[in-house]
N, C-alpha and C positions, 0 to 999 in steps of 0.2 A: 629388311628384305621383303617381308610376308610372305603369301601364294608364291609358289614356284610353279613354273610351267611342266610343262611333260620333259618335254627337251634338256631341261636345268636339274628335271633326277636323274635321266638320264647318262648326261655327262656327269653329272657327282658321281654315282657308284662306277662311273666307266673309268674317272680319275685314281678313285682308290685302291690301293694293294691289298685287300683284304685275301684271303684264305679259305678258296672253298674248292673241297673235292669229292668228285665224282663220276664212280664205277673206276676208280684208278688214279684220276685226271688229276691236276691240280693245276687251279683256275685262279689268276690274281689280278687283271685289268681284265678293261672291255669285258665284265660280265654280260652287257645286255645282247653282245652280240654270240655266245656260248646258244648252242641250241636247247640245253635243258633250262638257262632263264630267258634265253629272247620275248618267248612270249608273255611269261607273266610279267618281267618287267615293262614288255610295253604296255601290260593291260595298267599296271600302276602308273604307268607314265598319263594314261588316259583318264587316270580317277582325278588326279593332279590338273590335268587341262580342263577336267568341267567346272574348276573349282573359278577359271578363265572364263566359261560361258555367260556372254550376256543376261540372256536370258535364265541363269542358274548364280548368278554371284552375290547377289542379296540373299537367296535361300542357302546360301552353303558358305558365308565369308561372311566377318563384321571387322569393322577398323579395329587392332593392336589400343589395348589401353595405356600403351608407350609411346608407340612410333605412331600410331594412325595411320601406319598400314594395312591395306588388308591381309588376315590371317585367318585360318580355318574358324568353321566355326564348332568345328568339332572342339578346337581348345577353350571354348566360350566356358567361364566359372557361373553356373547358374545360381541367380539369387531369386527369381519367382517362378514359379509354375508356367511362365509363359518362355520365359527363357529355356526351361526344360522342351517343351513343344515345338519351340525353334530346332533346339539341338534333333529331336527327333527324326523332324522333317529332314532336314541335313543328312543326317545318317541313312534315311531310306533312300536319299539319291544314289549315293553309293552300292547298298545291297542291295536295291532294283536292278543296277548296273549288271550286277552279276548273278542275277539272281539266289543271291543267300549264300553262293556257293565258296564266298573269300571270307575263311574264321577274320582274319588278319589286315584287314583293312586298316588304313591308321589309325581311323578313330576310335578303335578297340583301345589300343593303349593309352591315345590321350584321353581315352575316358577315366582314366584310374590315374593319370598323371597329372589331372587337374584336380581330384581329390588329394593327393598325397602333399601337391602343394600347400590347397588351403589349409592341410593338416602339419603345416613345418613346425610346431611346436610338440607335434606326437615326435618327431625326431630330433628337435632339439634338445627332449629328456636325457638322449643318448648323448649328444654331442651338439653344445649351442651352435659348434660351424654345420652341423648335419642340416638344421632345420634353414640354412641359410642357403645351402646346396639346392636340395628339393626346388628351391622358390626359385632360384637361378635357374634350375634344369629346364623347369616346365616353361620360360620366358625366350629360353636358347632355341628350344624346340619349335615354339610359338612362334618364335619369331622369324626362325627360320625354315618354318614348316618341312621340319623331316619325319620320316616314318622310322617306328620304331618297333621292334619284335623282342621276344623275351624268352627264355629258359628256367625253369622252375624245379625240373625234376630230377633224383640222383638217379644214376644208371644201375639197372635191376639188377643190380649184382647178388645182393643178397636180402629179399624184401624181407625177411625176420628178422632184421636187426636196424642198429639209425647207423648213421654214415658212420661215427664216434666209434663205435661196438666192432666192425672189421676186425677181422684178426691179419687181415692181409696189408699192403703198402695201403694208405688212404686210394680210392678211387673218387669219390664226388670232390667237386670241387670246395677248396679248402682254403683257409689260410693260413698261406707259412712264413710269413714275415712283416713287421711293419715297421718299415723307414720313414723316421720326420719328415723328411726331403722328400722320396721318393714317391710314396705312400704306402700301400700296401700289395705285397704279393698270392696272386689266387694259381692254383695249381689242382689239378683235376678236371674234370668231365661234368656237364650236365646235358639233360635232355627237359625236352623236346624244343629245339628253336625250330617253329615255322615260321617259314618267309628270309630266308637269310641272304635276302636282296635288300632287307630296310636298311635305313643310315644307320642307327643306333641298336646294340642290344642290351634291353633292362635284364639285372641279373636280380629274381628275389627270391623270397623264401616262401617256398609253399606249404610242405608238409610239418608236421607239428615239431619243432625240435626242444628237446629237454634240456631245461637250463641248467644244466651241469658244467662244470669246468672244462672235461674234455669235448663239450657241444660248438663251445665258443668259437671254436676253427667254422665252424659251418654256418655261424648266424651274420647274414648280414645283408645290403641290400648295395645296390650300387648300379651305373649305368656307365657304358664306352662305346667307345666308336668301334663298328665293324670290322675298319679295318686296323684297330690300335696291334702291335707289334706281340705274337705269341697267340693270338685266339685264332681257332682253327675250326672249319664248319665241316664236318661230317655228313656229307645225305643222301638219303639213299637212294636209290632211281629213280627218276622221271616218269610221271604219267604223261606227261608228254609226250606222245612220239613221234612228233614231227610229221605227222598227218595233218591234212587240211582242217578248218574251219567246219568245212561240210561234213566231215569225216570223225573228227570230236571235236561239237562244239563247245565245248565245256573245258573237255583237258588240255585243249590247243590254247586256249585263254588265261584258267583259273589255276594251271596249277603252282600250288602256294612252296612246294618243295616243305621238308622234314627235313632237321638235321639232328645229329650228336653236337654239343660244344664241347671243345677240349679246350683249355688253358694251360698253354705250355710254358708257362712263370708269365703271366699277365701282371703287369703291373698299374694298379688303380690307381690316379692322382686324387691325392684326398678332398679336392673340389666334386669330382664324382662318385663321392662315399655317403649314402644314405643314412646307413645304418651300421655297426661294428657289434657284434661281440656280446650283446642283450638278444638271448632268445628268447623272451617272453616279448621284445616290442615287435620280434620280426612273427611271432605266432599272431600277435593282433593288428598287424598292419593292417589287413583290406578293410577286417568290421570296424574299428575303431577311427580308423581315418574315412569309412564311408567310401573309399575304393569299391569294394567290392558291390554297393547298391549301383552305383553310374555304369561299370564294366557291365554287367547283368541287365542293365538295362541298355545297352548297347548291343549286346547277342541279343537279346528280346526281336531291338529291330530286325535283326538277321534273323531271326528266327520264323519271322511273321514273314518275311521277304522268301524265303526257301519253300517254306510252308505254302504260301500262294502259288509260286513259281510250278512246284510240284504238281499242286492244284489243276490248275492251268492245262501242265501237258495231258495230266490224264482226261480233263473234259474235251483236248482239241484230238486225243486218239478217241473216245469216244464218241464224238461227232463226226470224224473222217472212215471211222469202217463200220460207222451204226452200228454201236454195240449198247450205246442209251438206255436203250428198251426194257435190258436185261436188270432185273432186279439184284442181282449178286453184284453186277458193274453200280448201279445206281448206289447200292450201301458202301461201296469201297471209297467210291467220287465223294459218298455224303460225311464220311467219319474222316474222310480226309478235309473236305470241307467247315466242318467241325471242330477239326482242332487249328484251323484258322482263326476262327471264331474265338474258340478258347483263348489261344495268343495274343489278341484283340482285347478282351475284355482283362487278362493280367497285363496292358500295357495302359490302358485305361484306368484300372484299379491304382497302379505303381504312379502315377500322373496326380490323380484326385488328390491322395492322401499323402500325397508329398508334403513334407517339412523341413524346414531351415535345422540342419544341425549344428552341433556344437562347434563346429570351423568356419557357420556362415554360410554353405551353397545348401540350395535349396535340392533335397536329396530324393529319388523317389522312394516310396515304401518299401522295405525288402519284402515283406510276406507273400506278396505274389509273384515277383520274382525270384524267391527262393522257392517258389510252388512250382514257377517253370523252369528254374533251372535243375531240377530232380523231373517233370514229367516229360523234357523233350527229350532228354539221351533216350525215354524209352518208347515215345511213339517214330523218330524220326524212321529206326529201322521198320517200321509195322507200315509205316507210307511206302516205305520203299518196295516192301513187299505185297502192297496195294496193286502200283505201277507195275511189278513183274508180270501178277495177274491181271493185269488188264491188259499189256502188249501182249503177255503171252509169245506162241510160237513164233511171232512179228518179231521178236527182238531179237532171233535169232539166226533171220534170213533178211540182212540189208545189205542190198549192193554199193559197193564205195562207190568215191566220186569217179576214180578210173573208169570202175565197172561201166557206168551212166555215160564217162567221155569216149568210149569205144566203139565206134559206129557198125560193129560185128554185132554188137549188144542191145543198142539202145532199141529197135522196134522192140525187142523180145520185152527188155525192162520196161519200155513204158506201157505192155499190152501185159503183163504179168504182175505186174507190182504197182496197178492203178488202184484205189480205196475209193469207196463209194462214194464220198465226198472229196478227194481229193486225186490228182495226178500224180505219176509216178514219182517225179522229181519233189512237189511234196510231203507226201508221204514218207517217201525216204528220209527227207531231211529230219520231220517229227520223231521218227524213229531211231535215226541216231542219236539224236537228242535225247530221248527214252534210254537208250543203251547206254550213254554217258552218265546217266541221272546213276540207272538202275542196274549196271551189269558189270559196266568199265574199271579198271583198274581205277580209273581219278574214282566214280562213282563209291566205290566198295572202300576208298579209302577217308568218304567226305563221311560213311557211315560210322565206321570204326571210330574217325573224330568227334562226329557228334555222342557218341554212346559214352565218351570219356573226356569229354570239353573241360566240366569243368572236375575233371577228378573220376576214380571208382566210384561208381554207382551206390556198390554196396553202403561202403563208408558214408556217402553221402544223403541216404537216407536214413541212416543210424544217425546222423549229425542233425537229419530235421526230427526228427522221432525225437531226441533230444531235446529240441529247443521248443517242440510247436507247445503251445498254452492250454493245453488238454482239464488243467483244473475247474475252470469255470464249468468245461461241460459236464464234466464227473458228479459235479455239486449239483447241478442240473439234474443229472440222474438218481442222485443221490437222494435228494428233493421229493421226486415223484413216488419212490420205493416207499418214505416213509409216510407219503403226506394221508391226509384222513376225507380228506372232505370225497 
């Protein structure tokens, strides 16, 4: 098949009975025309058609190493430094798209499903059909270019103890059966699936699980279709609200929806079983398959794409009400500006020092990307908080689009709400834009994501602290303390 058009996602998730509800509702066909996914599935329907553009299909598509079709080239297996740089370009077409603002783009996950393939021999330790799966999965997908979202998390019921330790009925998802024929049965709850419009949801292990006997329910890894019989999407409101474009342009577009998953006896076919029952391969799935270097460098791009975007509004509020001049405005523009730069040079860094690992694709560095994925959860909110200060009282006197289509109003709005370099109509528009970034419900919710993308902060600085190579410098110091000369 390859590329699919916008139209052909379209009508796939409109065909499907999947299971999603919300504020009450429950939602099983024609998702795309529900007004809490209308929009974002057409925004996805539209990532999918540029993949169609003349002018954009050699930078975003290469011929299928099967069919010689074309297929993303987000599922491209890099095997030199230049094929990485392809991939890259690729992916900034997308989060230019939206500016940084969709964690969930497809090629977040095919970034770590094209690792996990070349790595089918890390699961065929478990199960020689395991590592046969994986390689299937990733060709199915490829080839028929669907998008895919994922759940990792057990539900906070009780963060002092593992899922195993409960004193109450299990709550995360588990497993309570496994049929020859059938395969295996999962039953419980996971979080966070955003985007529960993709075709696919990967189910894997994120947090550390203890290889104990009673663990074994919990370790495993596995992929189904959306709408496979018993899985049920939980989410919560819409930042959408059915407001115009003009009005949010961001949350009228971008919003990715959050869900709960519940599994209410899903039943996995053992062709869609990863991994079973070894908690120590699903603790080292992403390092040891190199997953988790391609994933991280795929946020990277997003990160540099948000990073600029944000950039941007506050230089173009800056220049529309002259506030340039102000040196407090100039240091907020400039350390925003700054950590663009920064992003730049660990995407750079992760590029140079790339290496072919042990499954073959040529992998970026993690050090720098483990450097950014620990410093953006904590500069994104200080941007954000840049932007507040710079709109200031502006962000919180903007006339909708009614407002402006009300011919009672408009002299008033366009003689009252003019900016010194710009007219009423747009300045308004900058502004809601600003408000969406930095005040909106979508906005306040893009922040909370970023602070927690990839995990507790906490933990995840105690995990670099950990691992970073601190000895040479110590001997270093060490060195000088006693030296004589």
């Amino acid at each position: 098949m390859g590329i699919r058009t916008g139209q052909q996602y379209l009508d796939q998730i409109n065909q499907q009975h999947r299971e999603l509800w919300i504020r009450g509702e429950k939602i099983t066909t024609n998702v795309s025309e529900h007004p809490a996914f209308h929009n974002i599935t057409h925004t996805m329907a539209h990532l999918y058609d540029m993949q169609h553009d003349p002018n954009l299909q050699d930078i975003m598509t290469y011929p299928s190493p099967t069919s010689g079709e074309r297929v993303s080239l987000s599922f491209l297996q890099p095997k030199t430094k230049e094929d990485l740089i392809r991939k890259r370009i690729m992916m900034k077409q997308w989060a230019d798209y939206a500016g940084g603002m969709l964690g969930r783009s497809p090629d977040y996950l095919n970034s770590s499903v094209i690792a996990l393939a070349a790595a089918a021999d890390y699961f065929g330790d478990n199960d020689p059909r395991f590592g046969d799966n994986i390689q299937r999965y990733y060709e199915y997908i490829r080839e028929n270019d669907l998008c895919t979202t994922h759940t990792l998390i057990n539900p906070q019921s009780n963060r002092g103890a593992s899922a195993s330790e409960s004193t109450n009925a299990p709550i995360a998802a588990h497993i309570v059966e496994q049929n020859p024929t059938k395969g295996v049965l999962i039953r419980g709850a996971r979080m966070l699936a955003t985007l529960p419009v993709a075709d696919e949801l990967l189910v894997f292990p994120s947090t550390v699980i203890k290889n104990r006997p009673e663990d074994q329910a919990y370790a495993f890894a596995f992929a189904v279709p959306c709408d496979i019989p018993g899985l049920k999407f939980l989410c919560r409101e819409s930042f959408d609200y059915g407001r115009s474009h003009y009005d949010h342009p961001l949350g009228s577009r971008f919003e990715e929806m959050d869900a709960v998953v519940v599994f209410d006896d899903v039943w996995v076919p053992w062709d869609r079983i990863f991994l079973l029952g070894r908690g120590d391969l699903c603790n080292g799935m992403y390092t040891e398959t190199g997953a988790v270097n391609h994933m991280a460098y795929q946020v990277l791009v997003k990160n540099i794409a948000k990073a600029e975007f944000v950039l941007g509004v506050m230089a173009k509020i800056a220049e529309t009400i002259n506030i340039g001049q102000f040196q407090h405005v100039q240091e907020k523009i400039a350390e925003t500006a700054m950590t663009v730069e920064m992003l730049k040079a660990f995407q750079r860094a992760s590029e140079a020092d790339a290496s072919i690992n042990r499954w073959g694709l040529m992998t970026p560095d993690f050090a720098p990307l483990n450097a950014m994925r620990n410093i953006f959860p904590r500069i994104y909110p200080t941007l954000i908080h840049y932007l507040q200060r710079i709109g200031a009282g502006g962000l919180m006197a903007i006339p909708s689009e009614e407002d402006l289509a009300n011919p009672l109003l408009a002299a008033d709005i366009q003689r009252y709400y003019q900016a010194a370099q710009a007219d009423a109509d747009s300045r308004n528009r900058l502004y809601r834009l600003a408000w969406d970034i930095a005040v909106s419900s979508f906005g306040q919710r893009q922040v909370l994501y970023e602070q927690f993308f990839f995990g507790d902060p906490v933990r995840m600085a105690s995990a670099y602290y950990q691992s970073y190579p601190f000895e040479p410098l110590k001997e270093r110091v060490e060195a000088l303390l006693y030296r004589n000369d």
